[in-house]
Structure formats: structure tokens, C-alpha cells
C-alpha positions as CSV (number, residue, x, y, z in Angstrom):
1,X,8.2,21.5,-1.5
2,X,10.4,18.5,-3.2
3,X,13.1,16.2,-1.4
4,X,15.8,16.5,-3.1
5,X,16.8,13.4,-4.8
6,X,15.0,11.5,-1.7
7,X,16.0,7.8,-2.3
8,X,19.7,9.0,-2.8
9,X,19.3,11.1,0.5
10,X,18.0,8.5,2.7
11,X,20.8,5.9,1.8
12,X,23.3,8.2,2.5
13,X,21.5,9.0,6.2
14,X,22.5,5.1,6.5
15,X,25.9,4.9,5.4
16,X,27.9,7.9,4.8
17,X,30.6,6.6,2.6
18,X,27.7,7.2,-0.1
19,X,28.2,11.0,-0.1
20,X,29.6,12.6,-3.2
21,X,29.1,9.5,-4.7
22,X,27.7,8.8,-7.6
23,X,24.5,6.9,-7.3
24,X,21.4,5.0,-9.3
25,X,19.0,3.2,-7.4
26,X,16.9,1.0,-9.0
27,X,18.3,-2.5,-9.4
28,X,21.7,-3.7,-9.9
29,X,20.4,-6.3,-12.5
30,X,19.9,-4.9,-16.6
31,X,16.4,-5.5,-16.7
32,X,15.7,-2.6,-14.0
33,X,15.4,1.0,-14.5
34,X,16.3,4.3,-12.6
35,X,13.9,5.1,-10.1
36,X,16.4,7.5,-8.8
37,X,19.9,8.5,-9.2
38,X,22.3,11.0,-7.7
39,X,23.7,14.6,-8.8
40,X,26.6,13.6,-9.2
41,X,25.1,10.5,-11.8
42,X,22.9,12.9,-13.4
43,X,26.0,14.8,-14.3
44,X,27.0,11.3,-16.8
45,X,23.4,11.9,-18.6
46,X,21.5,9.3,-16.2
47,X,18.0,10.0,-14.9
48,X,14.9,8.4,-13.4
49,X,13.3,5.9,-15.6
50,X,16.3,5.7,-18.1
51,X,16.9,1.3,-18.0
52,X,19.8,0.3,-15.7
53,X,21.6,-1.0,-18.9
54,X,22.2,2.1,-20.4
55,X,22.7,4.0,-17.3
56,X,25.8,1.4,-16.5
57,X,27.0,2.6,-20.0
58,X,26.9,6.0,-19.1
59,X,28.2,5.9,-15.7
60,X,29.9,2.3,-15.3
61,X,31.6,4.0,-11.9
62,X,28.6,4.5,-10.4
63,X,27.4,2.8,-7.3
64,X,24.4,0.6,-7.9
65,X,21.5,0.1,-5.6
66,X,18.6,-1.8,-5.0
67,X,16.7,0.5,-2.8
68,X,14.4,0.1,0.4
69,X,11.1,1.2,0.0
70,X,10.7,1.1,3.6
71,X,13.2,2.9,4.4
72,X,11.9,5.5,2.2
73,X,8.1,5.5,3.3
74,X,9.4,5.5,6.9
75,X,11.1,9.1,6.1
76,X,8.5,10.1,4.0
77,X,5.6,9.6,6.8
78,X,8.6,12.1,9.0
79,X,8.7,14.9,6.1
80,X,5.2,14.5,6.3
81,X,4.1,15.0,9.8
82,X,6.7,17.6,10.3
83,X,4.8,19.4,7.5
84,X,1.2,18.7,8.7
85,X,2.2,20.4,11.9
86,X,3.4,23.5,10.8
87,X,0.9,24.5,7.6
88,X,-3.0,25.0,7.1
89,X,-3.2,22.6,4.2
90,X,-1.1,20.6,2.3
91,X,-1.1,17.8,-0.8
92,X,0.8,15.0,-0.8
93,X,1.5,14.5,-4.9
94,X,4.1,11.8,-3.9
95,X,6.4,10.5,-1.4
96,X,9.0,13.2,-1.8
97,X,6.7,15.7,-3.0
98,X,4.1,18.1,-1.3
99,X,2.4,21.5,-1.9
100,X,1.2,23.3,0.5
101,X,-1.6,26.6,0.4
102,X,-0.5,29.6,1.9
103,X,-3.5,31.8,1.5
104,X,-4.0,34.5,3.7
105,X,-0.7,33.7,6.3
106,X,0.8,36.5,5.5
107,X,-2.0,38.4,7.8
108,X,-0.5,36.7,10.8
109,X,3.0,35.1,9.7
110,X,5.4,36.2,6.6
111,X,5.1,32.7,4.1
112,X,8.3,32.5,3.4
113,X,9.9,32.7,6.9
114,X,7.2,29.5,7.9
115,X,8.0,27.5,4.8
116,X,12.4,28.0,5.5
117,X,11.7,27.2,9.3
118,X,10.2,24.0,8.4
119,X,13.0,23.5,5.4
120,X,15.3,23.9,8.2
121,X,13.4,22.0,10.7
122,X,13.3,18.7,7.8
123,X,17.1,19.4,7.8
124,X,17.6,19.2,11.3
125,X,15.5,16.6,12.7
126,X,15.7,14.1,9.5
127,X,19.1,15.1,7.8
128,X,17.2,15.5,4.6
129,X,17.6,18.3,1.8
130,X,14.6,20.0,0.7
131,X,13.8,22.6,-1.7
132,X,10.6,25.2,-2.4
133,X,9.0,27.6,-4.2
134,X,6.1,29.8,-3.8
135,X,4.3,31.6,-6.2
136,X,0.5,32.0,-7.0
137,X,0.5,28.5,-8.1
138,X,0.9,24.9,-8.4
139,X,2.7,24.7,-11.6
140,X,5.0,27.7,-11.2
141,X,5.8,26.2,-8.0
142,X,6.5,23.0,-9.0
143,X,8.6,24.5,-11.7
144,X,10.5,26.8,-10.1
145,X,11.3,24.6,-7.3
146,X,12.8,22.1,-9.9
147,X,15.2,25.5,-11.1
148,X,15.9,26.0,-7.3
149,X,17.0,22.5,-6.7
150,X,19.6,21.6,-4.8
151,X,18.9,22.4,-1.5
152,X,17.8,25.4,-2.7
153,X,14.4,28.3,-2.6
154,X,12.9,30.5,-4.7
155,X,9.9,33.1,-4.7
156,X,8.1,34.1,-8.0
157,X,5.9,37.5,-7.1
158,X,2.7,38.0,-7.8
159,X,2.7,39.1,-11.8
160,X,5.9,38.1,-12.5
161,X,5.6,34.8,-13.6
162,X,5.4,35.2,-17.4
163,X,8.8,36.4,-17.2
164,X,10.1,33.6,-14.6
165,X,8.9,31.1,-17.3
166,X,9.9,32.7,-20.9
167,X,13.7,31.9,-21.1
168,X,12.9,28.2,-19.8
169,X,12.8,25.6,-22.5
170,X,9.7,23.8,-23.6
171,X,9.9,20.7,-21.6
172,X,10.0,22.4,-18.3
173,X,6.5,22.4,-18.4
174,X,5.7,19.2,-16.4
175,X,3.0,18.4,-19.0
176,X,5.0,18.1,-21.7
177,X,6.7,14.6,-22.0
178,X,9.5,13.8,-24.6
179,X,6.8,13.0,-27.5
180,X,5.3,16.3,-27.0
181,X,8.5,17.7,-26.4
182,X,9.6,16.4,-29.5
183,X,6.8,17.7,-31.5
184,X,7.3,21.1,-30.2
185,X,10.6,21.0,-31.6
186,X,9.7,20.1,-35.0
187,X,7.7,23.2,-34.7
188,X,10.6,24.8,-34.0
189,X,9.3,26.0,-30.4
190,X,11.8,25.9,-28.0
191,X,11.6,28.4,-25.2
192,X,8.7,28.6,-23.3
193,X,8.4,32.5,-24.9
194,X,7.3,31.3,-28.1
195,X,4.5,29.3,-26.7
196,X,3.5,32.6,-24.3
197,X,3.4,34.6,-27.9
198,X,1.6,32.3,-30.0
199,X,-2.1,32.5,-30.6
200,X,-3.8,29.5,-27.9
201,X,-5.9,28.2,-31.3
202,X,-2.4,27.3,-32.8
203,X,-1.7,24.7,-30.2
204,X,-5.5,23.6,-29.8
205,X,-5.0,23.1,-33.4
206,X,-1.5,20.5,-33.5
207,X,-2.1,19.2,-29.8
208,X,-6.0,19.0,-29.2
209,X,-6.4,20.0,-25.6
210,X,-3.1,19.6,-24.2
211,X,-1.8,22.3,-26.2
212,X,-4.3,24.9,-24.8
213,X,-2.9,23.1,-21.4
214,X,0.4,23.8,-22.5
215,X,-0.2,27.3,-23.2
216,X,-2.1,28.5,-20.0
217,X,0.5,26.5,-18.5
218,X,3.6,28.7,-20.0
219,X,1.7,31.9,-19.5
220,X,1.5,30.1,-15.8
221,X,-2.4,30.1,-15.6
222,X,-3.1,26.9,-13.0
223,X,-6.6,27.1,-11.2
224,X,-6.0,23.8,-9.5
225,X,-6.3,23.6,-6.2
226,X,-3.9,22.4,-3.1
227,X,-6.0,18.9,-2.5
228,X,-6.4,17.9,1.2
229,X,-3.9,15.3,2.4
230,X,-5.4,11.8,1.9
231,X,-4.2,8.5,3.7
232,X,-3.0,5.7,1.2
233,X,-5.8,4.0,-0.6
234,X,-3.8,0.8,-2.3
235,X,-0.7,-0.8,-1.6
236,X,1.2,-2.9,-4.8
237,X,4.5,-4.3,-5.5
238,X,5.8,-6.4,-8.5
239,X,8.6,-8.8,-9.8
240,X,10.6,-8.5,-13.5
241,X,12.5,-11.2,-14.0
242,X,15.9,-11.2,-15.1
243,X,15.3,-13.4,-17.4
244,X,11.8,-14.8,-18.7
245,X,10.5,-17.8,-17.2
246,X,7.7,-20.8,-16.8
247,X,8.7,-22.1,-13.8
248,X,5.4,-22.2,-12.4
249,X,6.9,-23.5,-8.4
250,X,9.2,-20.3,-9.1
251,X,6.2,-18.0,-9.7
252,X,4.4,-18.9,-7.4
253,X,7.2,-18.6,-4.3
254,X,7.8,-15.4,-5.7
255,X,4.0,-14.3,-5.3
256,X,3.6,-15.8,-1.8
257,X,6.6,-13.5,-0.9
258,X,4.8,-10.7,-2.3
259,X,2.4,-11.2,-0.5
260,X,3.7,-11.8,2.9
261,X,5.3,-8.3,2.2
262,X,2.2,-6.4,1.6
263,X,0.2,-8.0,5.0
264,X,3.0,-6.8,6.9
265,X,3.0,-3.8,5.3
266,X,-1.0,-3.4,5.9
267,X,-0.9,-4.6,9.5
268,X,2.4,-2.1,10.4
269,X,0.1,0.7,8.8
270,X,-3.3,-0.6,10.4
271,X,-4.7,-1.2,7.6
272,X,-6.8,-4.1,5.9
273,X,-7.4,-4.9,2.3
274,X,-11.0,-5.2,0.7
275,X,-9.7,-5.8,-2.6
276,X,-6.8,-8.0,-4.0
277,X,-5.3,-8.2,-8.0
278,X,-2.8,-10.1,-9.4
279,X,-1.1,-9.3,-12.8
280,X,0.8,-11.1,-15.0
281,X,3.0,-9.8,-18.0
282,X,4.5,-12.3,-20.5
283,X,7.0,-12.2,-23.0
284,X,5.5,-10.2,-25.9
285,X,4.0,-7.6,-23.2
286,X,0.7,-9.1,-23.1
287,X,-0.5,-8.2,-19.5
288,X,-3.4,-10.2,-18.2
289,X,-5.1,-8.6,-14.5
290,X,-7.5,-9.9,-11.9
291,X,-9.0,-8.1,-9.4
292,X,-11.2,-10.0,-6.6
293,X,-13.1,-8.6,-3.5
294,X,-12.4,-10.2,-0.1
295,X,-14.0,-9.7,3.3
296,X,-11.4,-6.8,5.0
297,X,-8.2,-8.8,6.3
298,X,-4.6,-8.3,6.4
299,X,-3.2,-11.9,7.3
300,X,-1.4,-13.8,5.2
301,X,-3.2,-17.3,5.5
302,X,-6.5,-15.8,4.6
303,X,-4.9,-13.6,1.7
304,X,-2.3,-16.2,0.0
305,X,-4.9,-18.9,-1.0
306,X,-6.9,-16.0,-2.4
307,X,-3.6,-15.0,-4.4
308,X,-2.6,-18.2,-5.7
309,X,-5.9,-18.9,-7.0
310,X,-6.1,-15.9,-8.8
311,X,-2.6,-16.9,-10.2
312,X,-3.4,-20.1,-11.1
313,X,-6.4,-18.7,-12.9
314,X,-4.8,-16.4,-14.6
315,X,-1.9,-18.6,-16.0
316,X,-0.9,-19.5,-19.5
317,X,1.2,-23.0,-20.0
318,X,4.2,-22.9,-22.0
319,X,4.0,-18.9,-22.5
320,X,7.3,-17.1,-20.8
321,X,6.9,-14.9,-17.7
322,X,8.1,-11.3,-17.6
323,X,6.9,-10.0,-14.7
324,X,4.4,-10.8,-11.7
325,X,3.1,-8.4,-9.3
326,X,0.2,-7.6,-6.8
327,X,-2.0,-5.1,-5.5
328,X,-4.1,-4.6,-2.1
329,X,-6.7,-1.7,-2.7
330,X,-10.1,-0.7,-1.1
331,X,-7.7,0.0,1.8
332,X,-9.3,0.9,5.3
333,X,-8.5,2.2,8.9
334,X,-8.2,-0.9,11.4
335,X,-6.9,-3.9,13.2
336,X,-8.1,-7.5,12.3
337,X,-11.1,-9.1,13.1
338,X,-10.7,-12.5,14.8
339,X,-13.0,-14.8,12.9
340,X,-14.0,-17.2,15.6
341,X,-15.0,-19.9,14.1
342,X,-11.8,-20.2,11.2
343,X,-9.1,-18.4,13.6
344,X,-7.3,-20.0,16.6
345,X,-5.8,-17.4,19.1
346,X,-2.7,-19.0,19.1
347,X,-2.4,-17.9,15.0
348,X,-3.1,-14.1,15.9
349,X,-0.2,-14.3,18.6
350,X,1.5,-16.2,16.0
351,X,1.3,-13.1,13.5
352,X,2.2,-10.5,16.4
353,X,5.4,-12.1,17.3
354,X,6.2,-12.5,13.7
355,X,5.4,-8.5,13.3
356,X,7.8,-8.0,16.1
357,X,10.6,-10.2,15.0
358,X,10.6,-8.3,11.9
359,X,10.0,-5.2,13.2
360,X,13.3,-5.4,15.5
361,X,15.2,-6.8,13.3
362,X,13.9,-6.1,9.4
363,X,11.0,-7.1,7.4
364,X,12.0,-10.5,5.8
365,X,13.8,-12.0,8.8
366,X,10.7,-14.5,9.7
367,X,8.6,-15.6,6.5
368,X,7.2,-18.5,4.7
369,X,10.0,-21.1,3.6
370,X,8.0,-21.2,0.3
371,X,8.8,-17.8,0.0
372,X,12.7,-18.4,-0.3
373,X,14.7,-20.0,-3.0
């Protein structure tokens, strides 16, 4: 099961003027790229990961987008417990993208009638599109529900999938990127039916393992399993800057605000941090990380000197600054522990009203004035 173009779909459940629209999310500055766009942009040559620049080339009419991640992890935890509710066992691969195992339903309940109820129920109860597949496995799933798409379903029978798959070009395979794709081509492989009629030791030979990948994948042999549901193990966000920069007071403000970001992230979630990395990425691309352990906490006064000393250790005078960014990993189930001899109670009521404030009325209306140019 894949949302279909989920970003897209969730800004429109906020202001309808979006719809039929063409629309990239990702940034409204150059220096972003495409982490989503609309069919109607897709229809100008734009896709995910293509850089903003070139997608405002392609599409200058388009409508331009920062995006709200949580807005989107919001309707993504819906999607999900809808799911959860209805099915024995599900994988979560991404936040608009699940499969789910089937086996043995149809002894009590026809598979496909379950999997359209809860398509309809997503549509219903969330106003979001949704499309499936089912087949024997994950990656004729995954790629059938891609040819299904919009809005749209599709059921590959037992024994048939060599035949779904042949007339399908090369880079259908979700293995194969556009560096493999391209090397297929120079091959002169195409279609998915050449790889299905070509002798496994061929590709083993010009691609090393992921060509015998490849070709178990086009004859749609995939023994991977459906992977039980997991919670979220790491949280991370990150800063390019328009334009490169060693103003340290900047960098700094920007990290702080980062950070303020992520606790309120961990505490809305119940969750504290055991683990906290900054990273750094200059101008030539250099990227220095740092990853420290910290006793389990998710409040900003405890994490931000932590973070700023990690920054300051990590940098470089006089070299530019592309981009900043943090992570919170080691993630666990729970609500902080008062240390009583550093913590005052009148800072934990402090951090609760705060948390409601922005709660009500969004998640940067109360933060740290260093935090804001």
C-alpha cells in the first residue's frame, strides 16, 4: 500500500485551492530539492530528488512549497493505525508506504475485499488517496502498485508474474537506480524480458551481485519477508544554506532551533534521546560528524549545551558552511525523569506549558529568542 503523492495530498486536505494544481514541495529557495511533487508537475518532467532549480525551469507555473513534516507524520501515524487495526502484520518501509502479509486470510476473509475496505476506510476518515497491489510478493507488489497509481489497485495471480513484469522497462525494478539503469542500456537491455531471458551468470558477470538481484527480481523471485512494524528509533533534521556561510552566531542560532524542534518532537512522541550527533558539511562537501551518548532526556536545557559543544568542537575557522544538521537516536519509550538535584519544578511546568502553547497553536510559537533571527 503507497499514498499517493502523500506530501501533495495532505496540503491539499489544508487548503483546497491546491487541487489540480501543479505542485513541488521541497523548498522554495534553489538550493532545495524535490521531495515531492504533484501529477500534474510530474507531467512538466519534475520528480522527487530532481534540485528545485531545475524543477522551476521545467515547470516555472508551479506552486512552490516548503512543506510540514508534521503535518505529514501526524497523517502518517492515522494511515498507520487505521492499518494496524484491520491486518495481521504489516511493515512500515516509510511514511507513506506499508506492506502488509496476507497469508492464509483468504481461509476466513477474501484479501482483496479487506485491503479495498481499508483503501476506502483511509479515503473516508483521512481524505487521502491510496493505492495497492497484491501478489506473492514484496517486489511485485511494490511494482505493480507503482503501475496502479493514481488512486488506483491491482492483483498479480499466483504464476503470473513473469508476464506482469516482461513489457515493463528496466528501471522499474526498484533496485535499479539511473547508473545501473544506464548501464543496462548500453547493454542494450531495455525491457524487463530480456533480463527474464538472459542466463543469471551474464549479469553476475557485468553487475557482481546486484545483477543476480536484478534478475531474480525481473523473473519476480523476492523471499523477503513482511518485517513487523517497529516504533521510530532516531529522530534528525538539517539546515542547507542558501548561501554558504561562517557566521558562527548564525550557526549556532540555527542549531539551537534545531534542536528545540527535535525535544518537542521527542516529548509530543514520549520519547527520550540516549544519543545525540551533530554534522557539519562545508563548502567542498567535506562532512565532518559527532556522535555523543547522554543520560536519556528530552529537554532542551540539558540537550543544547550538549549540542553546542559538539558544534563548537567540531568547527573549522574561516572554512564556509553548507549545511548543519542534527540527530537524536538510541530513542526510547518514556516521560522525563526529574533530576532532583539539577531540576527545579518550576522548569518541568515551564516545559509543559510551552508544549501546550505550541501544541494549540503550532510548534514554533514559543521558543528560544536565540533561536530567531
Amino acid at each position: 500500500m503507497d499514498l499517493d503523492s502523500f506530501f501533495v495530498s495532505v496540503e491539499r486536505l489544508y487548503d483546497k485551492s491546491l487541487l489540480n494544481k501543479p505542485i513541488v514541495i521541497g523548498g522554495t529557495s534553489d538550493r532545495g530539492v524535490v521531495a515531492a511533487c504533484s501529477y500534474e508537475a510530474r507531467k512538466f518532467g519534475v520528480h522527487s530528488a530532481m534540485p528545485i532549480k531545475m524543477a522551476k525551469r521545467l515547470c516555472p507555473n508551479a506552486i512552490y512549497l516548503s512543506g510540514d513534516f508534521d503535518k505529514y507524520n501526524t497523517n502518517s501515524k492515522a494511515v498507520t493505525e487505521i492499518i494496524k487495526g484491520r491486518v495481521p502484520l504489516f511493515e512500515k518501509t516509510s511514511i507513506d508506504e506499508f506492506y502488509v502479509d496476507m497469508s492464509g486470510m483468504d481461509k476466513f476473509y477474501n484479501s482483496s475485499l479487506l485491503i479495498n475496505d481499508i483503501k476506502k476506510k483511509i479515503k473516508k476518515e483521512l481524505g487521502l488517496p491510496i493505492s495497492y497491489a497484491i501478489s506473492k510478493n514484496k517486489t511485485v507488489s511494490k511494482i505493480a502498485t507503482t503501475e496502479s497509481k493514481p488512486n488506483g489497485n491491482m492483483i498479480i495471480k499466483y504464476g503470473s508474474e513473469i508476464g506482469f513484469l516482461a513489457p515493463l522497462t528496466v528501471n522499474k525494478i526498484p533496485i535499479v537506480g539511473s547508473v545501473t539503469y544506464k548501464n543496462l542500456r548500453q547493454l542494450g537491455i531495455k525491457y524487463i524480458k530480456t533480463i527474464q531471458e538472459l542466463d543469471p551468470q551474464i549479469l553476475l558477470n557485468v553487475l557482481g551481485k546486484n545483477g543476480t538481484a536484478i534478475w531474480q527480481k525481473a523473473n519476480g523471485i523476492d523471499n523477503t519477508p513482511v518485517v513487523p512494524y517497529y516504533d521510530q528509533k532516531s529522530l534528525s533534521t538539517e539546515r542547507t544554506y542558501e548561501i554558504d556561510t561562517t557566521d558562527y552566531n548564525k550557526i549556532e542560532r540555527d542549531i539551537v532551533n534545531m534542536t528545540e524542534q527535535l525535544t518537542y518532537s521527542l516529548r509530543k512522541k514520549n520519547k527520550l534521546t540516549g544519543e545525540i550527533s551533530v554534522k557539519i558539511r562545508y563548502s567542498d562537501f567535506n562532512t565532518n560528524t559527532k556522535q555523543v551518548k547522554v543520560n536519556s532526556s528530552n529537554m532542551d536545557h540539558i540537550l543544547i549545551p550538549k549540542i553546542k559543544e559538539i558544534l563548537k568542537s567540531l568547527y573549522t575557522k574561516r572554512l564556509l558552511v553548507r549545511l548543519v544538521g542534527i540527530r537524536f537516536s538510541k530513542l526510547s519509550d518514556g516521560a522525563y525523569q526529574i533530576n532532583m538535584f539539577e531540576d527545579r519544578s518550576e522548569m518541568i511546568k515551564l516545559y509543559q506549558t510551552l508544549d501546550k502553547l505550541n501544541n494549540r497553536y503550532g510548534n514554533k510559537t514559543v521558543r528560544r529568542a536565540i533561536g530567531i533571527k
